[in-house]
C-alpha positions in Angstrom: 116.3 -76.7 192.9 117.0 -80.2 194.3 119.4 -80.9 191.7 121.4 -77.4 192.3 121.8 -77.2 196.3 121.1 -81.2 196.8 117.7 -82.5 198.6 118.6 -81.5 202.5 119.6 -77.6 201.4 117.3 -77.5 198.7 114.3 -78.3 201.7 115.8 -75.6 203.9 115.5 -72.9 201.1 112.2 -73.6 200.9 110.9 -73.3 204.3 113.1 -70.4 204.9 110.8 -68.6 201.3 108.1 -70.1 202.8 108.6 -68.4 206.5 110.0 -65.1 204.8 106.5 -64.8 202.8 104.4 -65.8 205.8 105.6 -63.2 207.8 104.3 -60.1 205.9 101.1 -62.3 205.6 100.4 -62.6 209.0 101.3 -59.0 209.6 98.7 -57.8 206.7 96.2 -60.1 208.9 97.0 -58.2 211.9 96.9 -55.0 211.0 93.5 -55.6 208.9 91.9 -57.1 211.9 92.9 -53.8 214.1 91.6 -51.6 211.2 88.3 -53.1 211.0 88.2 -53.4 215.2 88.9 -49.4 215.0 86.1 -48.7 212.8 83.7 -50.2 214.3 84.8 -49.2 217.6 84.4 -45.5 216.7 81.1 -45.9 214.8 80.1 -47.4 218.4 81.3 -44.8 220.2 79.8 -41.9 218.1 76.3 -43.7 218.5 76.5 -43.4 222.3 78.4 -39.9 222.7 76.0 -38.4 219.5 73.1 -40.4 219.9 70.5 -39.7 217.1 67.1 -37.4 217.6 63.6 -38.0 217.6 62.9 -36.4 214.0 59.4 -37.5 213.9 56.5 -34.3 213.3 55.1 -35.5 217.1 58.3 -35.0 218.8 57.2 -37.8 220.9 60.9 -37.8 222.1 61.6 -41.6 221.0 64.1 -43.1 218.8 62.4 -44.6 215.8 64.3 -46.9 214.2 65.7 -46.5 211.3 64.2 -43.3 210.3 65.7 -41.2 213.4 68.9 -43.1 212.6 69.3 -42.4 209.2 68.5 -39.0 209.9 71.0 -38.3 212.0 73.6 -39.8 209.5 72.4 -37.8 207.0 73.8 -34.4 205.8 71.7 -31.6 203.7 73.4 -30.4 200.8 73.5 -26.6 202.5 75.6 -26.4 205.4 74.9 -25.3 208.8 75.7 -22.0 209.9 78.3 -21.7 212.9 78.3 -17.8 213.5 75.9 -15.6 211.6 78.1 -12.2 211.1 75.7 -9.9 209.4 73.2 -9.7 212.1 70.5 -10.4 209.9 68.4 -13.2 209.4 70.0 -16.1 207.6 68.4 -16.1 203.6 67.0 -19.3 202.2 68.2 -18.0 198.9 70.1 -20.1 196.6 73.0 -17.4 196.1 73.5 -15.2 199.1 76.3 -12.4 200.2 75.6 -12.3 203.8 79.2 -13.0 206.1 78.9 -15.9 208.0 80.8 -19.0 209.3 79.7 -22.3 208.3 80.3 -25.4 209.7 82.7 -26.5 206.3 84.6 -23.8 206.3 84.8 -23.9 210.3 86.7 -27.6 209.8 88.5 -26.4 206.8 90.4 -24.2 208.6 91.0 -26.8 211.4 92.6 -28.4 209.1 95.1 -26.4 207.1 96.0 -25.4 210.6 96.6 -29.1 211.6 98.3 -29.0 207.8 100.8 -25.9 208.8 101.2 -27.1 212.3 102.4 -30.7 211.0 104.5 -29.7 208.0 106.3 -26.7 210.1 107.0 -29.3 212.7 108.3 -32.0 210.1 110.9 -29.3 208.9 112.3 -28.0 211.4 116.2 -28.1 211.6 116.2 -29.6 208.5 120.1 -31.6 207.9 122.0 -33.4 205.4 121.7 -36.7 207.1 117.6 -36.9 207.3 116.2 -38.3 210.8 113.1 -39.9 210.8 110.5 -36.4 210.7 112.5 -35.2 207.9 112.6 -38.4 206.1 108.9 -38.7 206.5 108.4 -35.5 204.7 111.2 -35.8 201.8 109.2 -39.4 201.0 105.9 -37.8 200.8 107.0 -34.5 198.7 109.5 -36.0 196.4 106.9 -38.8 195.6 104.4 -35.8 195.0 106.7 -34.0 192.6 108.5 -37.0 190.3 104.8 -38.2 189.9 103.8 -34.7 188.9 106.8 -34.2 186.6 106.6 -37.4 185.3 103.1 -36.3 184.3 104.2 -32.6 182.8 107.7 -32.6 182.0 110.5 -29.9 183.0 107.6 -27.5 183.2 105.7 -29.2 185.9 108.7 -28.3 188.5 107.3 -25.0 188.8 103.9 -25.9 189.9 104.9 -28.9 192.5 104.3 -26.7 195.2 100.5 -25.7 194.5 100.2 -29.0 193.4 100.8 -30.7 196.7 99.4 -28.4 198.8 95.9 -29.1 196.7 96.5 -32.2 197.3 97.1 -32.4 201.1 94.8 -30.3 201.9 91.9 -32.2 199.7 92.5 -35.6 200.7 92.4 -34.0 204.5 89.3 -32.8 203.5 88.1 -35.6 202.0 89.3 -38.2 205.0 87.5 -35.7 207.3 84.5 -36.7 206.3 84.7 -40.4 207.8 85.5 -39.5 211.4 82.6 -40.7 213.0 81.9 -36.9 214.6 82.4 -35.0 211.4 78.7 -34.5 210.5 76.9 -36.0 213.9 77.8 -32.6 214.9 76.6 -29.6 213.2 79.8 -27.6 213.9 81.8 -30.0 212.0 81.5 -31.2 208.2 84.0 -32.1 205.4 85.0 -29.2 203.4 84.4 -30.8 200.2 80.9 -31.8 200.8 79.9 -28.5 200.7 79.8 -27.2 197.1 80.5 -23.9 198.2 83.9 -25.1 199.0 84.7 -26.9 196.0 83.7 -24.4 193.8 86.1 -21.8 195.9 88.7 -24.4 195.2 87.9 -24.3 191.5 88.0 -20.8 191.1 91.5 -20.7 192.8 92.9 -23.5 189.9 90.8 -21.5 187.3 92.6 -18.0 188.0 95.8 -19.7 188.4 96.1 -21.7 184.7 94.9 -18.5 183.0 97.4 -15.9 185.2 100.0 -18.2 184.2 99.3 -18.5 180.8 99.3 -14.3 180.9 102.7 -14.5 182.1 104.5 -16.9 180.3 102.5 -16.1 176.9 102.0 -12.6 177.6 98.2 -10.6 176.7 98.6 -11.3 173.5 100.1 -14.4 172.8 98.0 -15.9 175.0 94.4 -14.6 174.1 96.0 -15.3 170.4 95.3 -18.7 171.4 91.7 -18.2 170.8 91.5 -15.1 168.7 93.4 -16.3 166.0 93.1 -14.7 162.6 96.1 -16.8 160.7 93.8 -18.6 159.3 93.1 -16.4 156.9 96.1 -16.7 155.2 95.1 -20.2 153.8 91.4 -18.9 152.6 88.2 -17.1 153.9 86.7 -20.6 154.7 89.7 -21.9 156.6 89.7 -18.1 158.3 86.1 -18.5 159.7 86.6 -22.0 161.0 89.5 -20.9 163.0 88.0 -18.5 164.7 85.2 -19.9 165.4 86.7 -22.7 167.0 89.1 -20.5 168.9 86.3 -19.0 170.3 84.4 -22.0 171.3 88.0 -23.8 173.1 88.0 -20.0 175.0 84.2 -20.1 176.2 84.7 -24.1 177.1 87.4 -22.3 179.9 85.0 -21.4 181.7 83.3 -25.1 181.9 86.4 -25.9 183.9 86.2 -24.8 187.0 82.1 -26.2 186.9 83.5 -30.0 185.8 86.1 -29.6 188.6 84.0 -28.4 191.5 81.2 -30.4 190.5 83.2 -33.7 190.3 84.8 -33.1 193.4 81.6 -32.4 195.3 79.3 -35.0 193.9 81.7 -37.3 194.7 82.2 -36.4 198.4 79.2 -35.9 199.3 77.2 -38.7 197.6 80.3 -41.2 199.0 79.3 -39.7 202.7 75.2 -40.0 201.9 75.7 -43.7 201.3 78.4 -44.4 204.1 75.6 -42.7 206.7 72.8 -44.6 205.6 74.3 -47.8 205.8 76.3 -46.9 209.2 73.0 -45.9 210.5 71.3 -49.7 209.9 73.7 -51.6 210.9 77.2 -51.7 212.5 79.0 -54.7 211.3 81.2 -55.8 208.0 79.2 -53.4 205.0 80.3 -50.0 207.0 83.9 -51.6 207.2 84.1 -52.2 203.2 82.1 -48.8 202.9 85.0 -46.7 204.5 87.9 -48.9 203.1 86.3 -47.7 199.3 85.7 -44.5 200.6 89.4 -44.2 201.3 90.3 -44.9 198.5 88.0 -43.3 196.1 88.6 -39.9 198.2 92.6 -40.2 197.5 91.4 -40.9 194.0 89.2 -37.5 193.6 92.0 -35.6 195.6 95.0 -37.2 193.1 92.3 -36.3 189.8 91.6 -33.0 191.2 95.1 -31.8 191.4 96.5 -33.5 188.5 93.8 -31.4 186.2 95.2 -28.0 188.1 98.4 -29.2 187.1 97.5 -30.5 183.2 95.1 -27.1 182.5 98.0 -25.0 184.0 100.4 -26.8 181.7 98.1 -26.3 178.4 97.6 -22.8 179.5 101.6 -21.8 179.4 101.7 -23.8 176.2 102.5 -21.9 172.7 99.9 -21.8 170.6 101.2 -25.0 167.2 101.9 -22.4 164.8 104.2 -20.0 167.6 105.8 -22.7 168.8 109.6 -24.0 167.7 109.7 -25.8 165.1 112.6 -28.7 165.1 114.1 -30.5 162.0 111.7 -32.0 159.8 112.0 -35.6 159.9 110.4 -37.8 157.3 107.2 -40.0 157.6 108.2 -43.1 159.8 110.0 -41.1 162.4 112.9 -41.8 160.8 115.8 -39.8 160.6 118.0 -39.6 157.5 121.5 -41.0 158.6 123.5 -38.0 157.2 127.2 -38.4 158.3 129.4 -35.8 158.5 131.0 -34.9 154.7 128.4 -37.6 153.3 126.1 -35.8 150.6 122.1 -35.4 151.3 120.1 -37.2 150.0 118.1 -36.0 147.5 
């Protein structure tokens, strides 16, 4: 560089990198410091404005630390119950039908009506020139939907839609859970802690891939998938093997929505179990690190959890090898004969 610009200009260019990449630096530094300062701040709060319980069997009504601190971190696997609608005693049983409102599905719908609320107020008088609401929203969607097609293809354009809002609304869901008074109260818990949820959400992305697969494939081309007796044609053997492997790939269907719930919840929840423990003994620099992984794992399950809606959906629409189009044989390598026009083929 001294030999291009000369020793004096040369010196000035590299103070003036030198400034340029201190800037961001100290900024990162800044922002880091407030983060942590935040956390902390609301994990003090929520001690003092939901202090824990005595849980001891004496109900001596004294804090006994850590157990009553723990405790009070610590969420049950069943949620609580907000509003009993049946007017009958709430059953123990594993599986039950009786209406009620629990305390996940209470803060689920909090927040797909913070989601509507939000995204309705983002869009409104939407125009050429983008201001600074409608920019917000165009970065967030059209990043959504080239990642998603870059994924899929042409055919992934279709499903953009029900692929964001799965993710939105999951990553909420997951996020919710590291509020410092989601959980401390029993009217509040993250949606998908509670299996029941995830398993709802599960079902949803398991009717969807199969309806769509009906509709592009039709009834039959799409159960043909499974059912297939082409094999035949090449032998009884060859027949039998077919089948029966069409007809383990259509029973393995119904493993998806289990591997996707399950993921999903276990995640969630066992992230949250560890977060409250460690919250509860101590308030310092581990429940800072905790909730900056937890962030990011939760955006992590909420991104895999609607990129397998969106893969399955894609596999489901997709022809079954021997109905599908076949193009122009091309010959081992991948290479194309170069067959000009009024040349002679090669033999």
């Amino acid at each position: 560089m001294e030999a291009a610009l000369g020793p004096e200009i040369a010196s000035d260019a590299v103070e003036a990198a030198g400034s340029v990449a201190e800037g961001p630096r100290r900024d990162m530094r800044k922002w880091l410091v407030i983060a942590i300062a935040a956390v902390v701040a609301m994990q003090a709060a929520a001690f003092f404005i939901f202090p824990p319980k005595d849980t001891a069997a004496d109900a001596n009504d004294t804090f006994d630390f850590p157990k009553d601190a723990i405790t009070a971190n610590f969420e049950f696997p069943a949620p609580h119950t907000v509003a009993n609608l049946s007017g009958q005693p709430l059953s123990t049983d594993i599986v039950t039908f009786q209406p009620s409102i629990s305390s996940s599905l209470l803060t689920s719908w909090i927040l797909m009506a913070v989601i509507v609320i939000v995204f309705f107020t983002m869009s409104r008088r939407i125009r050429i020139v983008p201001g600074g609401r409608q920019n917000a929203l165009e970065y967030v969607y059209e990043g959504l939907a080239n990642f998603a097609t870059s994924l899929g293809g042409p055919a992934a354009r279709r499903y953009v839609p029900i692929f964001v809002a799965l993710f939105v609304f999951i990553l909420l869901s997951n996020w919710s859970g590291l509020l410092p008074f989601v959980g401390r109260t029993e009217q509040l818990r993250a949606p998908t802690s509670d299996v029941n949820v995830t398993i709802g959400l599960a079902l949803v992305a398991f009717a969807l891939f199969h309806i769509e697969g009906v509709r592009v494939l039709g009834f039959r081309g799409y159960f043909g998938k499974f059912f297939t007796l082409s094999g035949f044609k090449e032998g009884v053997g060859a027949g039998i093997i077919g089948l029966v492997v069409g007809v383990l790939e259509f029973f393995l269907e119904f493993v998806k929505p289990v591997t996707l719930s399950m993921r999903l919840f276990g995640n969630i929840y066992a992230g949250e179990v560890a977060l409250g423990v460690i919250t509860a003994l101590t308030i310092a620099v581990i429940p800072v690190v905790m909730v900056g992984l937890e962030v990011l794992l939760n955006f992590m399950q909420a991104l895999i959890f609607a990129i397998l809606t969106l893969m399955f959906t894609l596999a489901a629409i997709e022809p079954h090898h021997e109905e599908a189009h076949e193009g122009p044989k091309v010959p081992e390598g991948n290479m194309q004969p170069d067959v000009r026009h009024g040349a002679a083929s090669p033999a």
